[in-house]
C-alpha positions as CSV (number, residue, x, y, z in Angstrom):
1,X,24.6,-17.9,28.6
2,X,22.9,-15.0,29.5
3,X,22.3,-14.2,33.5
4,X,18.6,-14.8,34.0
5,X,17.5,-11.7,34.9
6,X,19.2,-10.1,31.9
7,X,17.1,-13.1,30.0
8,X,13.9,-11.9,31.3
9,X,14.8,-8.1,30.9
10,X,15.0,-8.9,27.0
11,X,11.9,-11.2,27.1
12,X,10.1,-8.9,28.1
13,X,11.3,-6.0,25.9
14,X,10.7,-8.1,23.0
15,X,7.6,-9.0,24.1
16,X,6.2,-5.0,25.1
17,X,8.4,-2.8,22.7
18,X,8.8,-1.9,19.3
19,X,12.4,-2.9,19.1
20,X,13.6,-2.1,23.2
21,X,17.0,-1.9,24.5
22,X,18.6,-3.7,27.2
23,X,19.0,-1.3,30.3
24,X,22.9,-0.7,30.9
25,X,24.5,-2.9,28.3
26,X,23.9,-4.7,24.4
27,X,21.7,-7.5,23.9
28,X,22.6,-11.0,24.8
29,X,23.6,-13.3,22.1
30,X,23.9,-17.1,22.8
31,X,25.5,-20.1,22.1
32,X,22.4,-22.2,20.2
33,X,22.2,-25.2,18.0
34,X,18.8,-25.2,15.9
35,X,18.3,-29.0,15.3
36,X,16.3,-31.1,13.3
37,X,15.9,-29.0,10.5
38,X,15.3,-29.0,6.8
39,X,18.2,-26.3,5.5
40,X,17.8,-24.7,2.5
41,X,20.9,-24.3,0.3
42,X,19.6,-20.9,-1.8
43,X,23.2,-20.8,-3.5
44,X,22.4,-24.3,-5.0
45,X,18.7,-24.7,-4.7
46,X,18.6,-27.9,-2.7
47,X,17.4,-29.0,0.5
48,X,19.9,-30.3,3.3
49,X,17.8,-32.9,5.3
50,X,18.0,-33.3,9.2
51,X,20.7,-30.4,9.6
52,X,21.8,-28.6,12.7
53,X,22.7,-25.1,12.6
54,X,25.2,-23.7,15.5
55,X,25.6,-19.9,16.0
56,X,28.1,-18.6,19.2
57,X,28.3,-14.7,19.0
58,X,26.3,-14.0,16.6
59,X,28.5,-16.0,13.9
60,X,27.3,-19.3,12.3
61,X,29.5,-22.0,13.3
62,X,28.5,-25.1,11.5
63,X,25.4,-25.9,9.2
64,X,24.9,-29.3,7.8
65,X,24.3,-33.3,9.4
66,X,25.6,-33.6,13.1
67,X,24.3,-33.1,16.5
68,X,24.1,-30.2,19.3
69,X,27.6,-29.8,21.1
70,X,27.3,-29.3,24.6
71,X,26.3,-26.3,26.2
72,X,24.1,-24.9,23.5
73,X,20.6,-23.9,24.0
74,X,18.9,-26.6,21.9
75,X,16.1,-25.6,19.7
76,X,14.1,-28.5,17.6
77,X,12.8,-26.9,14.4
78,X,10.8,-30.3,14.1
79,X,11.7,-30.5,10.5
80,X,10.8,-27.2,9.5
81,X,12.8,-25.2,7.0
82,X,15.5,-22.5,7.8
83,X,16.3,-20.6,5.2
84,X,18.9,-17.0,4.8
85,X,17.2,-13.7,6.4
86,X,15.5,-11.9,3.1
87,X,17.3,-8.9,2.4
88,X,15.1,-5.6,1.7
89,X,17.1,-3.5,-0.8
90,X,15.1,-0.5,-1.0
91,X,13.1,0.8,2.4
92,X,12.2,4.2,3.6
93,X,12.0,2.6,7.7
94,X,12.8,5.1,10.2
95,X,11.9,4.2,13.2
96,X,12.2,1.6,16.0
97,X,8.7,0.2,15.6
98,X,9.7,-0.1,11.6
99,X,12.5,-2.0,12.3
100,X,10.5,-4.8,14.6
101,X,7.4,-4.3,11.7
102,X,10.5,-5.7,9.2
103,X,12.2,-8.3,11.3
104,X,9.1,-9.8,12.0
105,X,8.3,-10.1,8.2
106,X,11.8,-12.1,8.2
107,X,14.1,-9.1,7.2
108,X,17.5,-9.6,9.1
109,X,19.3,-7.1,6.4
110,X,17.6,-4.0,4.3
111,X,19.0,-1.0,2.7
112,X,17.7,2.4,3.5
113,X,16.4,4.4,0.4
114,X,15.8,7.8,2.0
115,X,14.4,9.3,5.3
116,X,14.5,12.3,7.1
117,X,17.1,13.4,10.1
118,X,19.8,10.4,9.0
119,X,17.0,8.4,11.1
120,X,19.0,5.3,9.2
121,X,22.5,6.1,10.7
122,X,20.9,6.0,13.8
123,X,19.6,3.2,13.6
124,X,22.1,1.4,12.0
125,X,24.5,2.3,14.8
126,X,22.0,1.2,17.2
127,X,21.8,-2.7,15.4
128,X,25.6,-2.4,15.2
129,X,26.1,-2.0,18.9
130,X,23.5,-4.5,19.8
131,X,21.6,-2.2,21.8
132,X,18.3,-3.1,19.8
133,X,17.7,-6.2,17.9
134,X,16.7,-5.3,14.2
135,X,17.6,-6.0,10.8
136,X,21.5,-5.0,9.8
137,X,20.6,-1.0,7.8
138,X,23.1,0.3,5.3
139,X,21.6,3.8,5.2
140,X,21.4,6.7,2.7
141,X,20.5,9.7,4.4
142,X,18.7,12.2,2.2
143,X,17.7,11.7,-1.4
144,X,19.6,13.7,-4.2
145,X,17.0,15.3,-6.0
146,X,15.9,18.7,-7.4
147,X,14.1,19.7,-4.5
148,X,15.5,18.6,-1.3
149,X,13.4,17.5,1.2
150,X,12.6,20.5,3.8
151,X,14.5,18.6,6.6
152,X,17.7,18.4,4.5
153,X,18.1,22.3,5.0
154,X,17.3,21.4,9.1
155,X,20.1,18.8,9.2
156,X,22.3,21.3,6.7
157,X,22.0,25.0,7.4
158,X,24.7,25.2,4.9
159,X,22.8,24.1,2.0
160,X,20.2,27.0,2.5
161,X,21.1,28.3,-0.8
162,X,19.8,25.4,-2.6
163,X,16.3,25.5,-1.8
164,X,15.6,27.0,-4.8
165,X,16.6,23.9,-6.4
166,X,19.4,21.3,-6.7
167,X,20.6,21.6,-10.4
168,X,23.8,23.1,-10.9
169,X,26.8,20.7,-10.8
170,X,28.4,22.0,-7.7
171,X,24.9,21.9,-5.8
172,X,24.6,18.1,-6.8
173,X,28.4,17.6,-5.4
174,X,27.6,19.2,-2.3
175,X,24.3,17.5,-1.2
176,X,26.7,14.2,-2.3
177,X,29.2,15.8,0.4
178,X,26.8,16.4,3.1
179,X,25.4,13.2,2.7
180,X,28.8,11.4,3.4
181,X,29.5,14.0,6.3
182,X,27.2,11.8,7.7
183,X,28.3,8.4,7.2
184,X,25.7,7.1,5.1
185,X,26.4,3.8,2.8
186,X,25.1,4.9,-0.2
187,X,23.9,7.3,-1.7
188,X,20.3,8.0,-3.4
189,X,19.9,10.0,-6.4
190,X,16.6,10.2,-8.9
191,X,17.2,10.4,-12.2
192,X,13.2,10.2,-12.9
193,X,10.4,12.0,-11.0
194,X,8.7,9.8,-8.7
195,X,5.7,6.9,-9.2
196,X,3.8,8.2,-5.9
197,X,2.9,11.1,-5.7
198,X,0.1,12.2,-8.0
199,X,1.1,15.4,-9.4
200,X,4.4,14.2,-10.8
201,X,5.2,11.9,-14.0
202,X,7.3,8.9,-13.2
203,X,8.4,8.9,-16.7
204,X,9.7,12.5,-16.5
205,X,13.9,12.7,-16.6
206,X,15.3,14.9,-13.8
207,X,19.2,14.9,-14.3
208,X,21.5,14.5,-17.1
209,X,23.7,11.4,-17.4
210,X,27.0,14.2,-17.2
211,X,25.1,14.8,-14.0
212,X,24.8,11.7,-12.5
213,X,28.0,10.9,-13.5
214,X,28.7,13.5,-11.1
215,X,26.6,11.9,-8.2
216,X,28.5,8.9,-9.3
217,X,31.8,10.4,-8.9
218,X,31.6,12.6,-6.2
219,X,30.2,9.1,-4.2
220,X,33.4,7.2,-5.0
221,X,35.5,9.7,-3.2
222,X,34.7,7.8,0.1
223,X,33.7,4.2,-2.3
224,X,30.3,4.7,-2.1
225,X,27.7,3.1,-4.2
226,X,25.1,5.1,-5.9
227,X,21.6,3.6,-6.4
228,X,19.1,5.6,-8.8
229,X,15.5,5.7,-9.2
230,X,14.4,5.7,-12.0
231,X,11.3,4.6,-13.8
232,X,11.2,6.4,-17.4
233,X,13.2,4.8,-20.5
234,X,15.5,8.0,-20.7
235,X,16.6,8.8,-16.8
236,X,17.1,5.1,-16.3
237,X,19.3,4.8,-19.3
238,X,21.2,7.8,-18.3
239,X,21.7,6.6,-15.1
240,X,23.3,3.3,-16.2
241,X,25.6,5.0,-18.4
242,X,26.1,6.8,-15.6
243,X,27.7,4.1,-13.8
244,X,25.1,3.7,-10.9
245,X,25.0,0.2,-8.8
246,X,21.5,-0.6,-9.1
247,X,18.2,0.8,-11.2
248,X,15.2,1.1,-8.3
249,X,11.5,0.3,-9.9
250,X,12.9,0.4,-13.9
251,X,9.1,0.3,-14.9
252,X,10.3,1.7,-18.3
253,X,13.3,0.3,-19.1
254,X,14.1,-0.4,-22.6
255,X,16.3,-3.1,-24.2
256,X,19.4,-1.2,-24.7
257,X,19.1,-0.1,-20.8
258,X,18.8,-3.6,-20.0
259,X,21.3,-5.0,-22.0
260,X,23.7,-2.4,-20.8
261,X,22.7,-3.1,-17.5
262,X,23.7,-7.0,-18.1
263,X,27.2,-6.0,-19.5
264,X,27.8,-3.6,-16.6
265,X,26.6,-5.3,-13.9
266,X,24.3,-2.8,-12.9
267,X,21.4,-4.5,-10.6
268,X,17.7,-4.5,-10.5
269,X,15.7,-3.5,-7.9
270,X,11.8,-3.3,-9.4
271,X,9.6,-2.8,-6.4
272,X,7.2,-5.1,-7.9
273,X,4.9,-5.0,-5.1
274,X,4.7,-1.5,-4.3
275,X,2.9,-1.0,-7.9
276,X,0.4,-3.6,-6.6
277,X,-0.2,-0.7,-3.7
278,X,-0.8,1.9,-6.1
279,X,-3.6,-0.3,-7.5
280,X,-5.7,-2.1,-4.6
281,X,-7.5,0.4,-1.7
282,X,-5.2,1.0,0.7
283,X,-2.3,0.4,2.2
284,X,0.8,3.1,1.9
285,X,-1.4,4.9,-1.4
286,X,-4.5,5.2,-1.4
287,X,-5.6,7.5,-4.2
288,X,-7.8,7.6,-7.6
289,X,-4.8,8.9,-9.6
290,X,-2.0,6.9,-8.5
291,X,-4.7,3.8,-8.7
292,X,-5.0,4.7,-12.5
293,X,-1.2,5.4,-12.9
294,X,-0.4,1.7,-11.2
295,X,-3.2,-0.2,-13.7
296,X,-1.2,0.8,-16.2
297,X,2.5,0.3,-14.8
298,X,2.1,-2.7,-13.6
299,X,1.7,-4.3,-16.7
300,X,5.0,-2.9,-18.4
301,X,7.2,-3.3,-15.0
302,X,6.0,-7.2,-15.2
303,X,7.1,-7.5,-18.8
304,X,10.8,-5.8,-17.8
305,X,11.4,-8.1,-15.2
306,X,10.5,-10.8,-17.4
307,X,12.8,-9.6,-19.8
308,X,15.6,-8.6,-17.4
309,X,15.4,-12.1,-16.2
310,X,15.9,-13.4,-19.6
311,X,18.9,-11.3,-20.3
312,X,20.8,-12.0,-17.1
313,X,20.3,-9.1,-15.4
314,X,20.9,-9.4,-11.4
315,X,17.5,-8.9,-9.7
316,X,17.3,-8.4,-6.0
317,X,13.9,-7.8,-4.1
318,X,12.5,-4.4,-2.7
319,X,9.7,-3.4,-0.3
320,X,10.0,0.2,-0.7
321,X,7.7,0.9,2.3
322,X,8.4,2.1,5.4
323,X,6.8,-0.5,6.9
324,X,4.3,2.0,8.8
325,X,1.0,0.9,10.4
326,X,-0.9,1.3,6.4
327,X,2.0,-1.1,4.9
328,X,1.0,-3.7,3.3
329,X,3.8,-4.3,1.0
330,X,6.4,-7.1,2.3
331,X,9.5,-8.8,0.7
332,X,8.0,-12.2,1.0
333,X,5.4,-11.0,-1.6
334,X,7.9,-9.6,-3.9
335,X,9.4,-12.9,-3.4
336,X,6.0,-14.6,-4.5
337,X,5.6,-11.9,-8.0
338,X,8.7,-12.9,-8.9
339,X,8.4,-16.8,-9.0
340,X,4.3,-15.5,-10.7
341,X,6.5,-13.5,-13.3
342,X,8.7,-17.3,-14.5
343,X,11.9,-16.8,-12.3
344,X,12.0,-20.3,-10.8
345,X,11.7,-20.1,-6.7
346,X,15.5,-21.0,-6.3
347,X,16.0,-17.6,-8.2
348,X,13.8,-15.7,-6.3
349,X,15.1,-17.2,-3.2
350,X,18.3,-15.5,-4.1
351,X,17.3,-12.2,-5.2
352,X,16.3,-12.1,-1.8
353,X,19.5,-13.2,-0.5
354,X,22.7,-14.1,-1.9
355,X,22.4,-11.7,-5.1
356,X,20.8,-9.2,-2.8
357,X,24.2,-9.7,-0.2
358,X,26.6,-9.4,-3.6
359,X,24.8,-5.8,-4.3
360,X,24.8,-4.3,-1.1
361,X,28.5,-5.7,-1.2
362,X,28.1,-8.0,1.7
363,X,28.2,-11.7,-0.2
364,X,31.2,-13.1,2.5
365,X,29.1,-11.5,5.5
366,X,25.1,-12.6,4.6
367,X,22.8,-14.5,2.3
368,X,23.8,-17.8,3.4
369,X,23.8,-19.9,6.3
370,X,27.1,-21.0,6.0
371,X,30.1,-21.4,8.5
372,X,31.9,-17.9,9.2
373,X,28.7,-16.0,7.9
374,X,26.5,-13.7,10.2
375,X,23.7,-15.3,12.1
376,X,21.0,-14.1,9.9
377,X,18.1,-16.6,9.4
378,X,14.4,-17.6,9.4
379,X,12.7,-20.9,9.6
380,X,9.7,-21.6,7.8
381,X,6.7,-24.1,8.1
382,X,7.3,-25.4,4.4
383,X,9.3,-25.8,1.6
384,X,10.0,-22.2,-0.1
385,X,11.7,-24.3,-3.3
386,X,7.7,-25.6,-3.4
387,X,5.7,-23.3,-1.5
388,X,7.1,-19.6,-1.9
389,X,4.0,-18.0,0.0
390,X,5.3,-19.9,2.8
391,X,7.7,-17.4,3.1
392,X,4.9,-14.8,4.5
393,X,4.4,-16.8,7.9
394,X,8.0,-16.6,9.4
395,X,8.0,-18.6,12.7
396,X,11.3,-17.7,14.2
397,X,13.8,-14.7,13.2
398,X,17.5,-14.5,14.2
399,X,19.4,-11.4,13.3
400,X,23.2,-11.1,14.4
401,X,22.7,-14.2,16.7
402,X,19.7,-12.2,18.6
403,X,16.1,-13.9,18.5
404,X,13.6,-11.8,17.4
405,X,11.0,-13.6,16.8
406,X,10.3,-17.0,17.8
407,X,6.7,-18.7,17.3
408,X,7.9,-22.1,17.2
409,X,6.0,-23.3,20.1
410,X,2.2,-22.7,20.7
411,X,1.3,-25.5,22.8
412,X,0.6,-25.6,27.0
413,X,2.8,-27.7,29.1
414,X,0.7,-30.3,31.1
């Protein structure tokens, strides 16, 4: 257990800051048993009844019937549901403040899809030493993209030349090579011009699949994955040929590209719910154009994931926000599109979890609340198998072991 005064320290910083460290040292983690709870078995879509979870050092211990040992902090979930941390595969957060915004939504793991200044290394290395508590960030550092963003050239001197544009093969290699100077995770490259910004064309193709396949390859060098935006029929095919991990938004996809997708493996990340943010006032967009561009797209993206869902293709859920003080869009809502769209909740439960774990290749480390796995979890009023939206009002958030949220308890003692 935690010294008190350390314990009040952290309280307190949980209670005033955006994400705070602990003064002169990592978080604490403890030694807690979560008992009388209903756990929920995402992996086979059934319901453990009257479960205790136990978590030392921020590993899971035991999950399933049994009682507190002693010496744990007890906490009586009073027959509410714990469930996995939902996993965020594609976020632009980049900040401390961002990082509390998404653990509070019940993100315990997310994968960074672009920001400025390698803001995601940071911050990764922050979660890693357990001097903030916050989801677990596989970062990208900068996007590989025609034009590189202005801050790219700040971070890079080097690259100077290529402001003129990023389109010759070596240029593409390098930014790749920059990128992983930096110890990002994986790399992001756009094979299609972007959804969100009104004076480009999402369906537009911006590199070549022999291009790509250079992205691709130049990645591998250190084995890292490559994910690829891409919303028109012809970039996103090119990417998968490509050999990319994952297709971001897909709003175009065809049937071959799908099919493909299914024999390669190649995932799907559609962003469902950021299209919804094009169209309503509000929120991360707010603009006529981009409200006319998402009436549109929304309808086509909903019929892909439909069809991706009856090919077989792997699905995995996607904020793609950067969960700033406009953002509206949360994972829990992609989570409740997808069940709207026919994938049964159990499904949708995983594409938030385990088959979100198995493409940011971390399936033996998160995604379940199983013995040996990280302490990533949330605990919910109802049953997400039956009630999906309950999934929007987390009450308590563990990430690594650490409590960052807990709103179990409302009630005044006597």
């Amino acid at each position: 257990m935690a010294r008190p005064q350390v314990w009040l320290i952290w309280l307190v910083a949980l209670a005033v800051a955006p994400v705070s460290a602990q003064r002169g040292g990592t978080l604490p983690q403890e030694h807690i048993a979560l008992t009388n709870s209903n756990l929920v078995d995402v992996a086979g879509g059934r319901i453990v009844a009257n479960a205790v979870v136990l978590v030392r050092d921020g590993v899971i211990v035991s999950a399933g019937p049994g009682a507190a040992p002693p010496g744990a902090r007890v906490i009586d979930l009073g027959g509410r549901y714990v469930l996995p941390g939902l996993i965020d595969a594609h976020t632009h957060a980049a900040s401390q403040r961002a990082l509390r915004t998404a653990l509070e939504s019940g993100v315990t793991t997310m994968r960074s899809s672009g920001v400025a200044h390698y803001a995601d290394v940071g911050l990764r290395d922050l979660v890693r030493q357990g001097v903030i508590v916050g989801p677990d960030i596989l970062a990208a550092g900068y996007h590989v993209r025609p034009q590189l963003a202005e801050e790219a050239f700040v971070d890079h001197p080097g690259l100077a030349d290529l402001m003129r544009g990023v389109t010759a093969m070596d240029g593409l290699k390098r930014v790749v090579r920059a990128n992983l100077s930096r110890g990002v995770d994986w790399i992001k490259a756009l094979a299609t011009e972007r959804a969100g910004t009104p004076d480009t064309d999402p369906r537009k193709q911006v590199y070549t699949e022999a291009e790509l396949r250079a992205i691709v390859d130049e990645a591998a060098t250190k084995n890292i994955p490559v994910q690829a935006h891409a919303h028109g029929a012809e970039g996103a095919l090119a990417a998968v040929k490509a050999g990319v991990r994952s297709i971001e938004h897909g709003t175009y996809l065809t049937e071959e590209a799908l099919q493909l997708m299914k024999a390669r493996g190649t995932f799907f990340v559609p962003t469902y719910a950021t299209v919804i943010d094009l169209v309503d006032p509000g929120g991360d967009y707010d603009n006529r154009d981009l409200q006319l561009r998402g009436a549109h797209m929304l309808p086509r993206l909903e019929e892909v994931v439909r069809r991706a869902h009856a090919v077989g293709v792997k699905i995995v859920t996607g904020a793609d926000t950067s969960y700033g003080p406009n953002s509206k869009t949360r994972i829990a809502r992609e989570v409740s599109e997808l069940v709207r769209m026919g994938l049964p909740p159990a499904d949708a439960l995983r594409s938030a979890t385990t088959v979100a774990a198995e493409l940011l290749r971390l399936e033996t480390r998160t995604g379940r609340i199983a013995p040996g796995f990280e302490a990533d979890l949330i605990v919910v009023e109802r049953n997400p198998l039956e009630h999906v939206g309950t999934l929007a009002d987390p009450l308590f958030v563990m990430s690594n072991g650490r409590v960052g949220l807990d709103r179990l308890r409302f009630g005044r003692d006597q």
